[in-house]
C-alpha positions in Angstrom: 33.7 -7.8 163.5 34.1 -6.0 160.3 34.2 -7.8 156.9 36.9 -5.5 155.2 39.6 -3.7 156.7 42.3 -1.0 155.5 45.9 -1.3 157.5 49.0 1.0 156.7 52.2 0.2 158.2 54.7 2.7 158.7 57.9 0.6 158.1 60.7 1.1 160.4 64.4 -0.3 160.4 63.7 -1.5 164.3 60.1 -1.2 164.7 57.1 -0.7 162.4 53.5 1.5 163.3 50.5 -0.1 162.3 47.2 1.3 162.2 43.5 -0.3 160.9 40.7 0.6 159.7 37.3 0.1 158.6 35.9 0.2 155.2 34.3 3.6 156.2 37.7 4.9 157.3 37.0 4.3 161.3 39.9 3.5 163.2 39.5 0.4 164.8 43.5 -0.5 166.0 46.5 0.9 166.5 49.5 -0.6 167.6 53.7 -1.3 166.9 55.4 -4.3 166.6 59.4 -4.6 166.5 61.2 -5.7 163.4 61.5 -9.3 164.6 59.9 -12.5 164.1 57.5 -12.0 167.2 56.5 -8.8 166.1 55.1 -10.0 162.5 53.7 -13.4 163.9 51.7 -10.6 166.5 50.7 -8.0 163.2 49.5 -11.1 161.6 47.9 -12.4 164.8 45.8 -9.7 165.3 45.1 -8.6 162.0 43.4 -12.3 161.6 42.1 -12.1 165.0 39.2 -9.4 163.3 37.7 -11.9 161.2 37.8 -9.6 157.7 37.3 -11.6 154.2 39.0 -8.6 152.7 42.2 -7.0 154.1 43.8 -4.1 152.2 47.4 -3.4 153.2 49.9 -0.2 152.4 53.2 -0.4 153.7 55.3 3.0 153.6 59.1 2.6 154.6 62.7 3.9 153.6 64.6 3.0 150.8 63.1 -0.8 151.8 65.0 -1.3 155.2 62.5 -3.4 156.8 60.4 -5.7 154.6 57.9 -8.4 156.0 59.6 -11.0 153.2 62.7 -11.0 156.2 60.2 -13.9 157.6 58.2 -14.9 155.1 57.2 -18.4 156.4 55.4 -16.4 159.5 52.0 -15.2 157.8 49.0 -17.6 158.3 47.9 -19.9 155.3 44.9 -18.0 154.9 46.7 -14.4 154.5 47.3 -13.6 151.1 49.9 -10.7 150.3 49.6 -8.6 146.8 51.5 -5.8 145.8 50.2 -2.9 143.1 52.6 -0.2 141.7 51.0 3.5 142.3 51.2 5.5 139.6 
């Protein structure tokens, strides 16, 4: 298990591509999940499932279509979302 991981999500309007990483930039998942309920209880699943103490997340999309706040009552107690504004 790695203690930090990186994980971008390509935001779709039906389904979303998510892909993880290591703090060294190894890939170490890939996978989609639909725009649905299931799909974010199963990116949150097995994002916790890797054990990190420090998760960095990047979400690309269009014009905001598909945002994870659609359910936010599905991410574990112990997931903590942030946002930063890029520059």
């Amino acid at each position: 298990m790695t203690n930090e991981l990186r994980v971008a999500v390509n935001v779709g309007s039906r389904f979303h591509q998510v892909v993880v990483g290591d703090a060294s930039g190894r890939l170490v998942d890939e996978f989609r999940v639909d725009h649905r309920r299931t799909g974010f209880e199963l990116f949150f699943e097995r994002i916790a499932r890797r054990g990190a103490s420090d998760v960095r997340l990047a979400m690309e999309g269009y014009n905001g279509l598909a945002c994870p706040r659609s359910f936010p009552d599905v991410a574990p107690p112990r997931v903590a979302v942030g946002s930063r504004a890029r520059d």
